[in-house]
Residue frames relative to the residue before (quaternion, step in Angstrom):
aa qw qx qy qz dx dy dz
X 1.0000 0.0000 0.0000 0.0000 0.00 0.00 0.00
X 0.5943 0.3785 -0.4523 0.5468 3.73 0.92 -0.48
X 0.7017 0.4602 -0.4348 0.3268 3.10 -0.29 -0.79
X 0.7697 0.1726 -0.4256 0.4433 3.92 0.08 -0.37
X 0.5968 0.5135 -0.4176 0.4536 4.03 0.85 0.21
X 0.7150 0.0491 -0.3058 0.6268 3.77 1.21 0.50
X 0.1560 0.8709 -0.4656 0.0212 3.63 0.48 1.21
X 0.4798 0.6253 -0.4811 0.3839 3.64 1.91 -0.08
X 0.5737 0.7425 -0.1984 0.2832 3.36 1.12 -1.12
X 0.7032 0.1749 0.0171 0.6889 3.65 1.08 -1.36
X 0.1652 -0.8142 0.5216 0.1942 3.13 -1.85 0.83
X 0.7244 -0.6049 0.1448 0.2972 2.41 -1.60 1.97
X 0.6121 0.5677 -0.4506 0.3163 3.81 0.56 -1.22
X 0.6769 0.5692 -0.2209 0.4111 3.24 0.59 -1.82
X 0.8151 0.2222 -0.3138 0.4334 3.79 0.72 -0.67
X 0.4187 0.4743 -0.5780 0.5154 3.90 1.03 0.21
X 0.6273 0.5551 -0.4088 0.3623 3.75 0.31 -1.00
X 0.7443 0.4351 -0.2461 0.4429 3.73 0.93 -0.90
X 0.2396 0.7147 -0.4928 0.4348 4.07 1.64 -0.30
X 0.5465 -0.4471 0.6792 0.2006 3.48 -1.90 0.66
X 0.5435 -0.5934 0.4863 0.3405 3.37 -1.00 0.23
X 0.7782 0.3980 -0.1398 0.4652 3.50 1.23 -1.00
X 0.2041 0.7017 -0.5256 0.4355 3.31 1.52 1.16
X 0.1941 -0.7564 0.6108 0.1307 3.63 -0.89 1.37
X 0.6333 -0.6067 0.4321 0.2103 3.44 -1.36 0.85
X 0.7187 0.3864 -0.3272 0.4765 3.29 1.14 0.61
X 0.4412 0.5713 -0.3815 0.5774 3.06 1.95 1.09
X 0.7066 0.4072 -0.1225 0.5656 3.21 1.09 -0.64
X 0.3676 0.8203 -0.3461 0.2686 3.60 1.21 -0.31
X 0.4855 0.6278 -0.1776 0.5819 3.21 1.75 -1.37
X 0.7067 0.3734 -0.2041 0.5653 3.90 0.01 -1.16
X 0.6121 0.5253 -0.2733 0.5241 3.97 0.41 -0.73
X 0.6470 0.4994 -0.2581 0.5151 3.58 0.63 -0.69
X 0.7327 0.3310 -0.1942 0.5620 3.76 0.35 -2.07
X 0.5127 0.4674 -0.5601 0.4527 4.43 0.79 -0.09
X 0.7872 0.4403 -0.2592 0.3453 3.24 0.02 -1.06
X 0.5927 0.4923 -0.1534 0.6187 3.51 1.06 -0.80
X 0.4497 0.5272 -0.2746 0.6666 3.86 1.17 0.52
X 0.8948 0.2693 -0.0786 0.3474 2.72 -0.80 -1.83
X 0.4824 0.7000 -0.1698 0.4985 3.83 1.97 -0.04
X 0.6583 0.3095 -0.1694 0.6649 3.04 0.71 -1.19
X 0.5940 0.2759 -0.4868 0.5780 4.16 0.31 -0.18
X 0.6812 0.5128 -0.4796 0.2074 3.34 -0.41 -0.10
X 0.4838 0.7784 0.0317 0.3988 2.66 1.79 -1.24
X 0.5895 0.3684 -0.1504 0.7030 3.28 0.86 -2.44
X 0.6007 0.4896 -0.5230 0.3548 4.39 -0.19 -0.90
X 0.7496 0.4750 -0.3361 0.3157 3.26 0.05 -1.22
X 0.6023 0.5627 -0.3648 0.4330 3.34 1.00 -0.92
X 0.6696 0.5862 -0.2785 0.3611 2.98 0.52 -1.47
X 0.7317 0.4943 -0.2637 0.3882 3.73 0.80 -1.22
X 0.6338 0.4292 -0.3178 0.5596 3.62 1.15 -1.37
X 0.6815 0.3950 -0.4597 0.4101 3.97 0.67 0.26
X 0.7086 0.3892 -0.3303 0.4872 3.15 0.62 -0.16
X 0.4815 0.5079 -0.4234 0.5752 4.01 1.24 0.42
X 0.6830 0.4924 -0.3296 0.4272 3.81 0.86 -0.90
X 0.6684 0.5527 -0.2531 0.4286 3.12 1.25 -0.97
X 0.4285 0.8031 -0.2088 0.3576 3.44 1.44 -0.92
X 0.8276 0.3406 0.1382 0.4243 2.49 0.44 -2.07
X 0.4096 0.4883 -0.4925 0.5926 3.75 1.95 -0.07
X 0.6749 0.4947 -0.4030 0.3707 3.80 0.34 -1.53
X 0.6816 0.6262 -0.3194 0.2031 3.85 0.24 -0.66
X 0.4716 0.8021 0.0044 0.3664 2.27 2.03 -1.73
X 0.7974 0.4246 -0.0464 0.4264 2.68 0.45 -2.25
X 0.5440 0.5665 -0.2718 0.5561 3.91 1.78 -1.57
X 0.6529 0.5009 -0.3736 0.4281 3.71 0.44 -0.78
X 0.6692 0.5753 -0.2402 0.4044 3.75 0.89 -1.24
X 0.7404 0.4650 -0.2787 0.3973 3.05 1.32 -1.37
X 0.4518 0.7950 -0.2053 0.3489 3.21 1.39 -0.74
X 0.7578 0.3994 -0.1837 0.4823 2.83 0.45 -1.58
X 0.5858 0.5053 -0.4112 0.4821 4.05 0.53 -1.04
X 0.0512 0.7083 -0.6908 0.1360 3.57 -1.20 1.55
X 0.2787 0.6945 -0.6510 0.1272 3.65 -1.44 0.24
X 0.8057 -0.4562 0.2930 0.2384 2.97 -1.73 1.19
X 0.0676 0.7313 -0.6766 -0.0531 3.51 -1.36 0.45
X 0.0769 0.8004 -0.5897 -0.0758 3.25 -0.42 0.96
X 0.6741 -0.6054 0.2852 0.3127 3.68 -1.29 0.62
X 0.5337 0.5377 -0.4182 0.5011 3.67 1.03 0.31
X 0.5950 0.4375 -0.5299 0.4169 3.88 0.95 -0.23
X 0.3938 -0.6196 0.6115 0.2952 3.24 -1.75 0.46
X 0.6675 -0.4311 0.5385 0.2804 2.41 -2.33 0.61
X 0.5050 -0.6603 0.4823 0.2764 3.90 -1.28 1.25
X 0.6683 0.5575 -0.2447 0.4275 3.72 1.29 -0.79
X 0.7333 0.5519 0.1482 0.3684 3.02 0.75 -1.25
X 0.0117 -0.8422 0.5283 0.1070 3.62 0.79 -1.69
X 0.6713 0.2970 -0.4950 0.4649 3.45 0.39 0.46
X 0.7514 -0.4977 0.3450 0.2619 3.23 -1.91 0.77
X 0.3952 -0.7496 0.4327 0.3077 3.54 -0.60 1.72
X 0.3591 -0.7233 0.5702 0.1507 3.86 1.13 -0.09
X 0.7085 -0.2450 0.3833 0.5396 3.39 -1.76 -1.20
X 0.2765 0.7046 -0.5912 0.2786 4.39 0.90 -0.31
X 0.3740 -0.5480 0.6575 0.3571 3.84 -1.36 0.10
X 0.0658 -0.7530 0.6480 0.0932 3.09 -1.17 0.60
X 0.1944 -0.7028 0.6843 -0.0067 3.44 -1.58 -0.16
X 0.0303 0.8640 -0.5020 0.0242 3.91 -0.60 1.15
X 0.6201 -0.6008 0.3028 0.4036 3.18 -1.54 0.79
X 0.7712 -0.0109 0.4076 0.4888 3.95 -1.52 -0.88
X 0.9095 0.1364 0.0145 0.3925 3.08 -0.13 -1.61
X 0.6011 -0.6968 0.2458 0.3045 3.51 1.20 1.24
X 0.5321 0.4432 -0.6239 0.3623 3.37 0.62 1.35
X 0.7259 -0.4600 0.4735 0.1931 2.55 -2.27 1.55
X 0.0807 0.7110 -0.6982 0.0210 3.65 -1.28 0.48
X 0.5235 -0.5161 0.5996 0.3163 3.72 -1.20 0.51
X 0.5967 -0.5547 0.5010 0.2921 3.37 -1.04 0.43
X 0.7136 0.4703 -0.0623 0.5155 3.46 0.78 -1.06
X 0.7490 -0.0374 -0.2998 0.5897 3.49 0.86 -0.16
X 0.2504 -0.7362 0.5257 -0.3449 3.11 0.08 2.33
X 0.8772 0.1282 -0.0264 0.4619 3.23 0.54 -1.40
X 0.5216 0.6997 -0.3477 0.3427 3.62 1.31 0.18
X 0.7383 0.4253 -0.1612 0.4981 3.37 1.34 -1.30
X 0.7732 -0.1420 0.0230 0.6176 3.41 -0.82 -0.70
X 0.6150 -0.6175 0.4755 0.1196 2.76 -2.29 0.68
X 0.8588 0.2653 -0.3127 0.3070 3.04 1.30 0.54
X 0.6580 -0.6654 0.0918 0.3405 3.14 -0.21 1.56
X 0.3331 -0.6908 0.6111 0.1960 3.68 -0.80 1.13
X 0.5308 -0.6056 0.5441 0.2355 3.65 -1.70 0.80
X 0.2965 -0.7345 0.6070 -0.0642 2.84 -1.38 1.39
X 0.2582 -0.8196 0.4908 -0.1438 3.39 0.55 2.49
């Protein structure tokens, strides 16, 4: 009776393993039930867990593919959105809404971080 009324606590193998042989299955029926009724609900919480982390996957991929794809010209006379001077041969790196930023003044201007194509 403890054992299936604290069955998260103790493991199950280790205590069926410790039973008398001449323990009838309708003593133990109780433990048999809360294993299975356990080992269910993990099975259960995994699955969830995995098809959320595939959905999620598959938003990030999405989103890397989207970013990807969006292209357009820099040429070295535009200026830098932070800054104003010409981004030249300088690495750069721009926001969402397609302003140009030096690489370096990255962390002066706006607070949210421009893509780095």
């Amino acid at each position: 009776a403890v054992v299936s009324t604290q069955s998260t606590g103790i493991d199950k193998q280790e205590a069926l393993a410790l039973l008398p042989p001449e323990t009838r299955l309708a003593d133990v029926n109780r433990l048999f039930c809360a294993i299975l009724k356990d080992t269910t609900r993990n099975k259960r919480q995994n699955q969830m867990l995995k098809s959320l982390h595939l959905f999620n996957n598959l938003q990030v991929k999405s989103q890397m593919m989207s970013l990807q794809s969006d292209q357009f010209i820099v040429e070295a006379q535009d200026n830098c959105c932070v800054c104003n001077k010409k981004v030249g041969e300088a690495a750069i790196a721009f926001y969402p809404d397609r302003r140009i930023v030096h690489y370096g003044c990255m962390t002066q201007g706006d607070p949210q971080p421009p893509r780095t194509d």
